[in-house]
N, C-alpha and C positions, 0 to 999 in steps of 0.2 A: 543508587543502583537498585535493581526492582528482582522479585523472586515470583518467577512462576507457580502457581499451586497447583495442584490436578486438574481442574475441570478447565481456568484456560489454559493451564499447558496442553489440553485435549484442543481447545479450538485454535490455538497456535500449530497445534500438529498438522490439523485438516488444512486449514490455510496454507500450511505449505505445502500439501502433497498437492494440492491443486494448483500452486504453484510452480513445482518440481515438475507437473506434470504437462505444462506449455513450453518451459524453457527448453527439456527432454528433446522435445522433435525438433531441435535444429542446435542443441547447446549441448556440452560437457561440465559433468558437475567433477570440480575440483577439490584441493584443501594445501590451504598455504600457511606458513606459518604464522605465531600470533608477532613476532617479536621482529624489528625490522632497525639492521645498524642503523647508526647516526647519519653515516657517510653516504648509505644507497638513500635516506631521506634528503637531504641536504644536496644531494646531486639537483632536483629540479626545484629551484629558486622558486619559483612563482608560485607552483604546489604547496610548498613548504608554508610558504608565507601565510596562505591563505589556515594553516591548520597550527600555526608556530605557538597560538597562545590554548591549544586545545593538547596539545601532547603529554601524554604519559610517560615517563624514564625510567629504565629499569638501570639504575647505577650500580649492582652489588650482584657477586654471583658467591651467595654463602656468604662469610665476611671478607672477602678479597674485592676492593673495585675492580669494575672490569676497564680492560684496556679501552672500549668505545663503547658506550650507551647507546641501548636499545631503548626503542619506540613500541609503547605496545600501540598497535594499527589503530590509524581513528580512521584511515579505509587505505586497500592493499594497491594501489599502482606501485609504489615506490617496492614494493614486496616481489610484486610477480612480474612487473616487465625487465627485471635485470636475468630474470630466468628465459623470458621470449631471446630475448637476444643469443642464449647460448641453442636454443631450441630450432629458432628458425633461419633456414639457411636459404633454399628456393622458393620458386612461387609455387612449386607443388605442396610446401609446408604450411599454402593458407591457404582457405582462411582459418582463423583460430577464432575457437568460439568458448570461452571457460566463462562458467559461473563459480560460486560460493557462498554459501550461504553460514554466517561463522557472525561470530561476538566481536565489535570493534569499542574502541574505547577513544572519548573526547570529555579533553575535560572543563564540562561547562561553567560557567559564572551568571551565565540567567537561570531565574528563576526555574526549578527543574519540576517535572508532572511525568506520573508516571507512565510509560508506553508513547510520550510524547516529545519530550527533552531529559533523557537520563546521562549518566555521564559511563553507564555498558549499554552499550545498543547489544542486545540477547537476541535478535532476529535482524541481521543485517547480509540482505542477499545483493552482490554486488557481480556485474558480470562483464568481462574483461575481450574484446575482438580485436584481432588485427588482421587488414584486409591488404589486397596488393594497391589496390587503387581509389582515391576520393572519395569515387561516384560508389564504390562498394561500401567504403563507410557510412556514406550519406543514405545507402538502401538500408544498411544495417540502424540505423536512428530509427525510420520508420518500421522496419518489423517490429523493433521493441517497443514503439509507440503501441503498435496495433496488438501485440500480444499483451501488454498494460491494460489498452482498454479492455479485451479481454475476459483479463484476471479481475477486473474493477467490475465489470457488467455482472459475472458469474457470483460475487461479491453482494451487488448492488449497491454498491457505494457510487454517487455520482461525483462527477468531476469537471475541472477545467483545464483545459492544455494549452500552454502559454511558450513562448520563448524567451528565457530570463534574459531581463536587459544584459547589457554589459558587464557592469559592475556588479554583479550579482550572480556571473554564472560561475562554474567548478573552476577551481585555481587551475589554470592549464589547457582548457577546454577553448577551444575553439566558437562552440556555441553550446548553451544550454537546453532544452527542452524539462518543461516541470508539467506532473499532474497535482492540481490544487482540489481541497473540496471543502465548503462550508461550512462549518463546525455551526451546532445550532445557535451559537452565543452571538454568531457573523461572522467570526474569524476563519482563516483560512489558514489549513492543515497542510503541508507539502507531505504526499503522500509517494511520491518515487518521481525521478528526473533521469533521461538519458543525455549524454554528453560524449559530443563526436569532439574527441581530442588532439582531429589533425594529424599532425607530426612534431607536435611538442613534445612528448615523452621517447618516441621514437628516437629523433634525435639525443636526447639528453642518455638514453640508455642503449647507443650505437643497434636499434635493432633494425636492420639491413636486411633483403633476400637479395637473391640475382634472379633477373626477370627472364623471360623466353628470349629476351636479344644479347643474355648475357650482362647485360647490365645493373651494377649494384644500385640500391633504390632501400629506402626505409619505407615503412611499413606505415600505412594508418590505423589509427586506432577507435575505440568508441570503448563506455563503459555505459553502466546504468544500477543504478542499487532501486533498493526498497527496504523499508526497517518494522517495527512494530510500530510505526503510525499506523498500519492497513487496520489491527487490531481495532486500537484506536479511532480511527473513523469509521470500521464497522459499528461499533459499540456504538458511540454519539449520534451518528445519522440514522440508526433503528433502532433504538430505546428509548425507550419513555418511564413514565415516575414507578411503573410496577418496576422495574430491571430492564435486563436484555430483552430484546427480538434480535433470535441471531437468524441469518442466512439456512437452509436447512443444510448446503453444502457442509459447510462447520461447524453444526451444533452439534456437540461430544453425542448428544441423545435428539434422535431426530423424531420421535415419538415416547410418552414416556405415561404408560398404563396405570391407571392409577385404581387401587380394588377396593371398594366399598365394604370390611369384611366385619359380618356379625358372627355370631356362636352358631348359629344355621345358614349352611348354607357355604360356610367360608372354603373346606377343601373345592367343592362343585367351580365359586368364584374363581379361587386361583387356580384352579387345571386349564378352566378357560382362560386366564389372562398368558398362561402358558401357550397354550394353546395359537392365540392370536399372536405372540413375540413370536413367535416360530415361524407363523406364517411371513410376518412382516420382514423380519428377518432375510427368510429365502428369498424375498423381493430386493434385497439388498440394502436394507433403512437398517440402521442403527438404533435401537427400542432398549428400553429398560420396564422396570416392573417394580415400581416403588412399592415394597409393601414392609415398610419400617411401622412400629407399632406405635401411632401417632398420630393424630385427628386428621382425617381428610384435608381441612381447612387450612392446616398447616403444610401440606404436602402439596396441594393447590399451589398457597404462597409459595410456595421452595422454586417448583417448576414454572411461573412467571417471574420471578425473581433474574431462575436462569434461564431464559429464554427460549424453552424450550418449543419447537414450532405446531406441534401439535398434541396435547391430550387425550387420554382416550378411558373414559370413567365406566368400571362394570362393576354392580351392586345386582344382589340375588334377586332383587327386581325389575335390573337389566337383562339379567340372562333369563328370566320365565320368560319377557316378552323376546326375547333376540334379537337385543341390542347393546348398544354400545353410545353412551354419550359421548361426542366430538367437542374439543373447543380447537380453534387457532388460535396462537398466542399473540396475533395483531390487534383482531376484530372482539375479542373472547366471547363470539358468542356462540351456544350448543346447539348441535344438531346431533341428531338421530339416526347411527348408520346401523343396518340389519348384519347380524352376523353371519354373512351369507359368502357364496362364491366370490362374491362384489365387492367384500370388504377393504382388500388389500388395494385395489382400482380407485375405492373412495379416497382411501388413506391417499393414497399418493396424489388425486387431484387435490385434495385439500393444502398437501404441501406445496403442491407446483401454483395454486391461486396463492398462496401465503406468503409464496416468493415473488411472486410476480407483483402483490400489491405493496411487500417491500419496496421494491423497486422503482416502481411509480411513484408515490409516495417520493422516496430521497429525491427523483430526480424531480419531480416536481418543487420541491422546499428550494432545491438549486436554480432553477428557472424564474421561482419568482423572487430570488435574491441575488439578480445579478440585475444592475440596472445604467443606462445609459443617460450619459448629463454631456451636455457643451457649456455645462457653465463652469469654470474651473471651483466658482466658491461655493458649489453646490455638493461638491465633493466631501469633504468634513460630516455637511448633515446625513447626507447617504450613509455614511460610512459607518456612522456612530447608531443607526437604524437598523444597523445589520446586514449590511449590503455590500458585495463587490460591487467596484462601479468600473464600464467600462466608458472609453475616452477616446476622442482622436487626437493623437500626436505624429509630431514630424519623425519624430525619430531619432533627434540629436539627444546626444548624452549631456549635455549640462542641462539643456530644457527640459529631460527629465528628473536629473539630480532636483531642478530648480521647483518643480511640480512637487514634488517627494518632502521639500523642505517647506515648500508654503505650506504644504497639505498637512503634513507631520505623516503620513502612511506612504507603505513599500508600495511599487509597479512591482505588480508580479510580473506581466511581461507581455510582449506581445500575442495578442489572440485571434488577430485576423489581418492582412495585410488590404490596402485600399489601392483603385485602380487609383494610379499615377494621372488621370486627366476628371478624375471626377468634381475639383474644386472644394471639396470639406479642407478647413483651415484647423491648424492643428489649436488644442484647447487654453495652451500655452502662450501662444505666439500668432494673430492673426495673419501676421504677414508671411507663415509659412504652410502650406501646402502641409496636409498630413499623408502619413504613407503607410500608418497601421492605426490599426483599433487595439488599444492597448489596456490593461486592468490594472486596477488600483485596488487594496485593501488595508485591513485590519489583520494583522498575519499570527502566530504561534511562533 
């Protein structure tokens, strides 16, 4: 279990209001409890199962066992759809659209890494629909897709979007959708998955409307979480051996002034580095004014350490000429902007190229690590080279169990379906017609 300290519990926070701030226009933020009976778990057999060797028990209230053991949440269906059921009655009472964003707890046995596989997920945003009909679920999949990508673009963390086979999608679900992304080592991160759950939970927790013809009918549903993997894939996909390069969206300090200050000259230096926070400021950027009494060189190290996206160096012989040394904390190299009307203009182009070549950059590293083989034994050397590989398969579930067990690596899942008459033979099996283009990797 991991402890936030100030500066990322800062870029934890930005993360989510940026977050908070897409679900907003079309969702409801909630809060359910942590603690969930035996019996409302244990109602959906398939759910259960898939989380039976991850749960937590709370058996004691004080020193009295309690009458039935609670589960603290390793995630809330079992929590809040026994609530839909007393809540929704007509079809005027959908659609339901609830998030939450709240601490779940699973209790792992692999290997655990911090912000990656912990056994308290401390940022686990999980969002819960119920629709009157199918085809509103199946809209409701794709907004969360597109509001994902998104949050992932604004981010700049690149990704993949797959549809988990079978056996590998949410206890319950219907069908999976996952976004994946490259971790620099080759491995691949599940960074958030949305899952249309049908009428499986519906049924199991009687949640019913009566439709315009009078007719009683259950409800469809869809979920979708996200956890501090984003954190996590932030950090690995933009950093390099100085520290972080964070996003400037989420860097706690999105400019951070840094004053050259001798025995002459130092009040002059710091009025101006006043002076320019203030301004930067009103522009809306988050700015600090490191002026701890401490060697340049070492305050340098501090702010690429944490990733801060832009520098802004003023020494008494900055300000005679009127200026201001620049660095970005991608490219670290100086420029020279005038302490002029234009300053605040520069500033901000410099962030938005800083982010933009974030950007590019990830998705480029992802593009040229995804790579496509028909040979199935060519798969292994790919893989071990740091590569997703993708593949044509039929589609059947043992011919990919069977691919999964030669290979020894997970299908993440399908990534693009194939026309039905074009002849590609799945990689598996010659004598079968493939129906998607499917991925294969080294997973977390």
């Amino acid at each position: 279990m991991a402890i936030w300290m100030p500066y990322g519990f800062q870029i934890r926070k930005y993360t989510l209001e940026l977050l908070k701030e897409l679900l907003d226009k079309d969702n409801e933020e909630v809060l359910f409890p942590m603690l969930i009976p035996e019996a409302e778990l244990a109602k959906e057999g398939i759910h259960v199962k898939g989380f039976e060797d991850e749960v937590y028990w709370v058996t004691k209230g004080g020193q009295k066992e309690l009458n039935e053991q609670l589960a603290l949440r390793p995630t809330s269906e079992t929590a809040i759809y026994p609530m839909y059921s007393l809540w929704i009655r007509s079809h005027i009472d959908l659609p339901i659209k609830y998030y939450q964003i709240v601490n779940t707890f699973r209790y792992e046995t692999k290997h655990t890494r911090p912000l990656i596989r912990v056994r308290e997920i401390t940022t686990f945003k999980e969002a819960h629909t119920a629709h009157a009909t199918k085809d509103e679920a199946k809209e409701q999949v794709e907004d969360y897709i597109e509001l994902y990508k998104e949050f992932f673009n604004d981010l700049g963390i690149p990704y993949l979007i797959s549809e988990r086979p079978s056996w590998d999608k949410f206890p319950g679900a219907d069908y999976t959708m996952a976004f994946d992304t490259i971790m620099p080592d080759g491995k691949t991160l599940q960074i958030a998955t949305i899952h249309n759950l049908g009428q499986t939970f519906a049924k199991t927790f009687d949640i019913t409307f009566e439709d315009k013809d009078g007719e009683h009918k259950h409800v469809y549903q869809t979920c979708a979480g996200l956890s501090d993997r984003v954190v996590a894939a932030m950090i690995a996909n933009h950093g390099d051996e100085k520290g972080l390069r964070l996003p400037a969206m989420v860097s706690p300090n999105q400019v951070t002034i840094i004053p050259i200050l001798f025995k002459k000259g130092r009040k002059e230096v710091l009025d101006k580095c006043e002076e320019i926070k203030n301004q930067l400021e009103a522009a809306g950027l988050r700015v600090n004014i490191d002026d701890r009494d401490i060697r340049p060189g070492k305050k340098f190290y501090d702010w690429e350490l944490k990733g801060t996206p832009v520098k802004l160096e003023l020494g008494p012989r900055d300000l005679e000429k009127n200026i201001t040394i620049a660095m970005r904390r991608d490219n670290l190299e100086k420029v020279e902007l005038d302490l002029d009307d234009m300053l605040v203009d520069n500033v901000l182009n410099l962030i938005n190229e800083y982010d933009e070549e974030l950007n590019a950059k990830s998705w480029n590293f992802l593009e040229n690590h995804v790579k496509l083989t028909t040979e199935l034994d060519e798969i292994p050397e790919l893989v071990e080279a740091g590569n997703v590989v993708s593949f044509n398969w039929c589609g059947d579930d043992e011919c990919g169990k069977q691919i999964e067990e030669k290979t020894g690596y997970d299908i993440l899942g399908i990534y693009e379906e194939l026309d039905g008459e074009s002849g590609i033979k799945c990689i598996a099996n010659d004598k079968e017609d493939a129906k998607y283009i499917a991925l294969i990797a080294k997973t977390y």
